[in-house]
C-alpha positions in Angstrom: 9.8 -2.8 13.5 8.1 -0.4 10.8 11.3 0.1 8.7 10.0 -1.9 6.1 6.3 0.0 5.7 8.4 2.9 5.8 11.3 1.9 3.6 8.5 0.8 1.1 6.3 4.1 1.1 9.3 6.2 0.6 10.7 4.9 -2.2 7.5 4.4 -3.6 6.8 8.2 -3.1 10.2 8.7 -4.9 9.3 6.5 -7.6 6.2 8.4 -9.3 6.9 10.8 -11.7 4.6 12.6 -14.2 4.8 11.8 -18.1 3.5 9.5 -20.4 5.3 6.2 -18.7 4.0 3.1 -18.5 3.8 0.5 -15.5 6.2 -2.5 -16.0 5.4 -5.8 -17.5 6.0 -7.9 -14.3 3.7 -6.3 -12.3 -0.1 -7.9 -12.8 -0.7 -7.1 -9.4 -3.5 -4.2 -8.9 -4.4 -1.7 -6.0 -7.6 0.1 -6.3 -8.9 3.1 -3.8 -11.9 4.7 -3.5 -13.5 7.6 -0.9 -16.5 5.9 0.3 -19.7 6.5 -1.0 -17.8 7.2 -4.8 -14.8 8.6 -6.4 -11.8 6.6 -7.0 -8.8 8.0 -5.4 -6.5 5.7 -8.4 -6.1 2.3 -9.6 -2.6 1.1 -10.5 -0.1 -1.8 -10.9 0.9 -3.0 -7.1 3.5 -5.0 -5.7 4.1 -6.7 -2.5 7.0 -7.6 -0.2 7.6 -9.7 3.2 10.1 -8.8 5.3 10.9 -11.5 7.8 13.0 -9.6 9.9 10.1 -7.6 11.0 7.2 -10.1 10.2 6.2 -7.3 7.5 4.1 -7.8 4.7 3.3 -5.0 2.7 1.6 -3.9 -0.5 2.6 -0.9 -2.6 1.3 1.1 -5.7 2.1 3.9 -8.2 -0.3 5.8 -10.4 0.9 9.1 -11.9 -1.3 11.2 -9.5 -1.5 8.6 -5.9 0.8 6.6 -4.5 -0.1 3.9 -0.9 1.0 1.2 0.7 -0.3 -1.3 3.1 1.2 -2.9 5.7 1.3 -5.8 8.4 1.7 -7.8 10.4 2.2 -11.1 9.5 3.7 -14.4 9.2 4.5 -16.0 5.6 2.4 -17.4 4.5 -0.2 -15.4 6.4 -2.0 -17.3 9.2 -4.7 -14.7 9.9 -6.9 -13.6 7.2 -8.5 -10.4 9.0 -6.4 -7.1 10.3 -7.2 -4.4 12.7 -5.8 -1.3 11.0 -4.5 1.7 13.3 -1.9 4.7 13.6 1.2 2.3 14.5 2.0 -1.4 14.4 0.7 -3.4 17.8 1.1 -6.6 18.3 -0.4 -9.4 16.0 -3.3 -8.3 13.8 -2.0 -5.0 13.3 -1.8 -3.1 9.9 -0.7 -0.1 8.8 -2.1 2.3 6.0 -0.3 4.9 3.5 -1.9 7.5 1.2 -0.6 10.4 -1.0 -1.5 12.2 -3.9 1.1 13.5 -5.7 0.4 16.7 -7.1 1.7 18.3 -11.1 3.8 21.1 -9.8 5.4 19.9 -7.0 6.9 16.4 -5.6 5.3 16.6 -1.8 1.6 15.8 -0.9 -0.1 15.4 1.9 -0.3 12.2 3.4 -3.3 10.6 4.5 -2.4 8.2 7.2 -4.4 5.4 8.4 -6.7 5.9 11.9 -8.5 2.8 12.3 -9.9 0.1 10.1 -10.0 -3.3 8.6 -7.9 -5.6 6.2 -9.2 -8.8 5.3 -6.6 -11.0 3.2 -9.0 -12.8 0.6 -5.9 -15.2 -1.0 -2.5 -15.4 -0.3 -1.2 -17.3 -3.4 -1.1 -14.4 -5.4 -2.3 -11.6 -2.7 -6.0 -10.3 -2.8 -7.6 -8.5 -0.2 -10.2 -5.5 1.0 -9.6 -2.8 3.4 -12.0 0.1 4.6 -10.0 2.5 6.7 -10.9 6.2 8.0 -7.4 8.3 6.9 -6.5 11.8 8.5 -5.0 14.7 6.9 -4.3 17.7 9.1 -7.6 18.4 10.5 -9.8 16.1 7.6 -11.3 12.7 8.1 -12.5 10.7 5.6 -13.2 7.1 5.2 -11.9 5.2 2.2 -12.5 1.7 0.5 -9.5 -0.5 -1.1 -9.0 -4.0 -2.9 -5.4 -5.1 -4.0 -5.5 -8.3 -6.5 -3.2 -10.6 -8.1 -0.4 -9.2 -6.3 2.5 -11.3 -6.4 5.0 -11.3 -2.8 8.6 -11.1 -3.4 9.7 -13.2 0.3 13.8 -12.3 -0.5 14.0 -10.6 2.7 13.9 -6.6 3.4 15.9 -5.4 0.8 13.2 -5.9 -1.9 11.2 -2.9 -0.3 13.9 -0.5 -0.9 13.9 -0.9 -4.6 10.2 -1.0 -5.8 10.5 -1.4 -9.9 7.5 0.5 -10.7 6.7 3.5 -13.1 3.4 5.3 -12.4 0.2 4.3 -14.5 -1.1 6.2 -17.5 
């Protein structure tokens, strides 16, 4: 039921290298994440995906140093407008949230997986929408704030997760 979330963070972990590359052209959609109380985390060109198979819907995003994804679950076009975010998929209004940084010298990071939270959808026509969700790393809580805009939803099935066509942000 998750392989798309999953399926979508990987390769987007894949995806981000370090250099001087630029996001693509046909991505106007944005993620931005912030700890909160200040400090943005990244902001960087997203994409999203539905899978129907799984009733996923999930947002995705590069920048050179980050990399997240958002998932859940959902109908297309969405039906509910708020989300109850946790550690695994439940039934109906359940999301799922992805975090890692993505360090100069070496290709893994720890991830910061969502605990519990919100996602409220603000449009569907493109994607726009606000979470606040309290991630865990090892032993660390902390709470962090995030808006994804403009982001169009490619609806061609699963597959489309697989191959996300992004190159980090400056």
């Amino acid at each position: 039921m998750a392989a798309a979330f999953w399926a979508a963070w990987l390769a987007l972990a894949g995806c981000a290298g370090h250099g001087d590359s630029q996001a693509t052209d046909d991505a106007p959609g944005a993620m931005i994440v912030a700890r909160a109380g200040g400090g943005t985390l990244f902001r960087a060109p997203a994409r999203g995906w539905y899978c129907a198979t799984d009733s996923i819907l999930a947002v995705a995003a590069v920048a050179a140093d980050w990399s997240g994804a958002i998932a859940w679950k959902s109908s297309w076009p969405p039906a509910d407008s708020q989300f109850v975010v946790g550690p695994s998929f439940g039934t109906g209004d359940s999301a799922r949230l992805a975090l890692r940084p993505i360090p100069r010298r070496d290709s893994v990071g720890v991830a910061l997986l969502g605990r519990r939270g919100s996602l409220r959808l603000r449009s569907f026509e493109p994607l726009s929408g606000h979470f606040e969700v309290v991630v865990r790393a090892d032993s660390d809580s902390v709470r962090v704030i995030g808006t994804f805009t403009g982001v169009a939803v490619e609806r061609n099935g699963c597959a489309a997760a697989v191959a996300i066509p992004l190159r980090p942000a400056p």
